[in-house]
C-alpha positions in Angstrom: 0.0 0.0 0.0 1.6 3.7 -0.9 1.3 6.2 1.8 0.2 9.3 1.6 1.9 12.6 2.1 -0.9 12.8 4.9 0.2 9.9 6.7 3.8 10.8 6.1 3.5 14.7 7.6 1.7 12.8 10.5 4.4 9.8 11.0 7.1 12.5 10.6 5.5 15.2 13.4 5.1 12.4 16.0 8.6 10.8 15.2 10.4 14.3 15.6 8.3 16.2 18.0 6.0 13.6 19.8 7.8 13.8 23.1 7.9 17.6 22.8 4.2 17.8 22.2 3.4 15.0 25.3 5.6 17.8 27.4 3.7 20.4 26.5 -0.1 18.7 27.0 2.1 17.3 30.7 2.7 21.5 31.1 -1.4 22.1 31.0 -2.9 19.1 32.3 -0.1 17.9 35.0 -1.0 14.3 34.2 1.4 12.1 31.6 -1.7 10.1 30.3 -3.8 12.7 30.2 -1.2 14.6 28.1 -1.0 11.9 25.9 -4.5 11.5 25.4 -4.6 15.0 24.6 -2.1 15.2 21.8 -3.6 11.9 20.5 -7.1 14.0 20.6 -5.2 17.0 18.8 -3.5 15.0 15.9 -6.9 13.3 15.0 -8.7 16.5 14.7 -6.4 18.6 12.9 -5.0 15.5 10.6 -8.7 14.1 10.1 -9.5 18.1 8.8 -7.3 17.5 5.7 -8.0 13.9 4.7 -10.3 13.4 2.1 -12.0 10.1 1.7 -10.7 7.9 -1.2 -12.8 8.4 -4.1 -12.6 6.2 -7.6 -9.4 4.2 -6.7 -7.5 7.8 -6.3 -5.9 8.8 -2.9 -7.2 11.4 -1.5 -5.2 14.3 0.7 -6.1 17.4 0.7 -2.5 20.0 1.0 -1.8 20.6 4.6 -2.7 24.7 4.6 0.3 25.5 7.1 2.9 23.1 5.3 6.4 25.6 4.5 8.3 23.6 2.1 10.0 21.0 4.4 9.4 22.8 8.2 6.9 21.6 10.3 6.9 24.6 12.9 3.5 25.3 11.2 2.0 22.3 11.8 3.3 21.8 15.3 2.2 25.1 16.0 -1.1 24.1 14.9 -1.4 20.9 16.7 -0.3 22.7 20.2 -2.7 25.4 19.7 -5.5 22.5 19.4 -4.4 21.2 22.1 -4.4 24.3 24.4 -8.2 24.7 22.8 -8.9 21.3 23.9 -7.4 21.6 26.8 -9.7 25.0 27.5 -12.5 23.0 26.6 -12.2 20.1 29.5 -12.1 22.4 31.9 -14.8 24.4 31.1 -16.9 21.3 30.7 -16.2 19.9 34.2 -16.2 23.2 36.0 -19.4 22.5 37.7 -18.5 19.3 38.8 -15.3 20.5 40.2 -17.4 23.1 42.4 -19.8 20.8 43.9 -16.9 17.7 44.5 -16.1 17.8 48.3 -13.5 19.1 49.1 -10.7 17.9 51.4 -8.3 19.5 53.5 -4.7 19.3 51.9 -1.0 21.1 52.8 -0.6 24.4 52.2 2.9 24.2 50.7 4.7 22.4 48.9 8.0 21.4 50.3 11.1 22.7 48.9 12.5 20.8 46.3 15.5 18.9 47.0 16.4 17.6 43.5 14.9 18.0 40.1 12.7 15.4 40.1 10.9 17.2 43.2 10.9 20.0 42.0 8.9 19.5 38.8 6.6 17.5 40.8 6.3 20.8 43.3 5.5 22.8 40.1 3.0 20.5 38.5 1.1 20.2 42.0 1.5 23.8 42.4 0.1 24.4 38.8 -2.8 22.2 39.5 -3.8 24.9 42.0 -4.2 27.4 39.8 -7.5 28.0 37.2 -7.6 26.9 33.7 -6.8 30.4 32.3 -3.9 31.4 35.0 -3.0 27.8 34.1 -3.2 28.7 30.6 -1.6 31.9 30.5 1.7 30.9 32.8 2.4 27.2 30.6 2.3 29.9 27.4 4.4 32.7 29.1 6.8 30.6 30.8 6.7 27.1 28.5 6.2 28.3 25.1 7.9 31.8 26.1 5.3 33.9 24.6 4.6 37.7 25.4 2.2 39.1 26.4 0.1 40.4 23.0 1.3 36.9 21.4 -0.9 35.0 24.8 -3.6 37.3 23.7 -3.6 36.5 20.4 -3.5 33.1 21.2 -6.3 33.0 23.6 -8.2 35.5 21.9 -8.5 38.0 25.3 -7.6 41.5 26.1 -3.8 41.8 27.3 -5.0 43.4 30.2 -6.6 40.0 31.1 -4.1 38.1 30.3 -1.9 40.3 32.7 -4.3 39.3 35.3 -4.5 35.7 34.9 -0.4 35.9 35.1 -0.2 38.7 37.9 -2.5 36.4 39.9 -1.3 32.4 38.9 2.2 33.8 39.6 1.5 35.2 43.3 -0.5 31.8 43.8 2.7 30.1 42.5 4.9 31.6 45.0 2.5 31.4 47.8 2.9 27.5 47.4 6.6 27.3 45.9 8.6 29.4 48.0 9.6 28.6 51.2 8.8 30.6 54.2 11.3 33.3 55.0 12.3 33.6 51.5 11.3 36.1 48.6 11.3 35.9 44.9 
C-alpha cells in the first residue's frame, strides 16, 4: 500500500516532535496520560480536517494549509494550539462538577524541592492549583515563552486580562513554591 503525504506529515510530526508535544499537554494538564491522550485527541482533529475520503481508486489528501516547504513549525504550531483549545474546553466542561466535588483539607505548601525530580513534581502540584486560564496563560508565558500580546492573540482575550491571569497564577505560584522566610 503507498502512503500518503498525509500519513507521512503525521508519521514524521510524531517521530520528531512527539515527546515535545506530550511535554507540552504534561505542562497544561499535570497528568502524563492525560497529556497523551490530549495530543492523541489533537492530531486526529487537525489531521482528520485535511484527509479526504478515497474516491474512484484515487488517494485522496487534501495540502496541509500551514505546510512551508520542508518545516513543520507550522503544523506543530497548529497541533499545540488545538491542544491548548482542547485543553480549555475540558475544563470548562467539568467546572461545575469540580465546584460541587467535596472538598478535602490538603497542605498548604509544597515542600522545597531537594532535586529536580521534586521539583517538577512541586511545580505541576503547584500548577494544578491554579484556574484553567492562570494555568493557561503561565504554561504559554513561561513554557512556550510567549509575550504578552502573542498570549492574547492566542487565547483571543484582552492583554490586560491576560496580565491578570499571570499577575495572579504567579503570586498563587509563589504562595505554594517558595519557602517561608524567602522572597522571589
Amino acid at each position: 500500500m503507498v502512503s500518503t503525504r498525509w500519513d507521512d506529515e503525521l508519521t514524521e510530526l510524531v517521530t520528531r516532535r512527539g515527546r515535545a508535544l506530550v511535554g507540552y499537554g504534561y505542562a497544561l494538564t499535570g497528568d502524563v496520560r492525560r497529556a497523551e491522550d490530549l495530543v492523541q485527541d489533537a492530531l486526529v482533529r487537525v489531521f482528520r480536517r485535511f484527509r479526504r475520503p478515497e474516491a474512484a481508486g484515487t488517494e485522496g489528501y487534501s495540502e496541509f494549509p500551514l505546510h512551508d516547504g520542508g518545516s513543520h513549525a507550522g503544523i506543530e504550531a497548529y497541533v499545540r494550539r488545538t491542544m491548548l483549545n482542547l485543553y480549555l474546553d475540558e475544563t470548562r466542561r467539568f467546572a461545575l462538577w469540580r465546584k460541587a466535588q467535596p472538598k478535602v483539607a490538603v497542605e498548604d505548601r509544597v515542600r522545597a524541592p531537594a532535586s529536580d525530580i521534586t521539583a517538577r513534581a512541586d511545580v505541576t502540584a503547584a500548577l494544578r492549583g491554579l484556574s484553567p486560564r492562570q494555568r493557561a496563560c503561565v504554561v504559554l508565558r513561561f513554557y512556550d515563552d510567549l509575550t504578552v500580546p502573542q498570549i492574547a492573540t492566542t487565547l483571543g482575550i484582552s492583554q490586560g486580562t491576560i496580565k491578570r491571569h499571570l499577575a495572579d497564577g504567579i503570586r498563587a505560584l509563589r504562595g505554594v513554591l517558595v519557602p517561608e522566610g524567602e522572597l522571589l
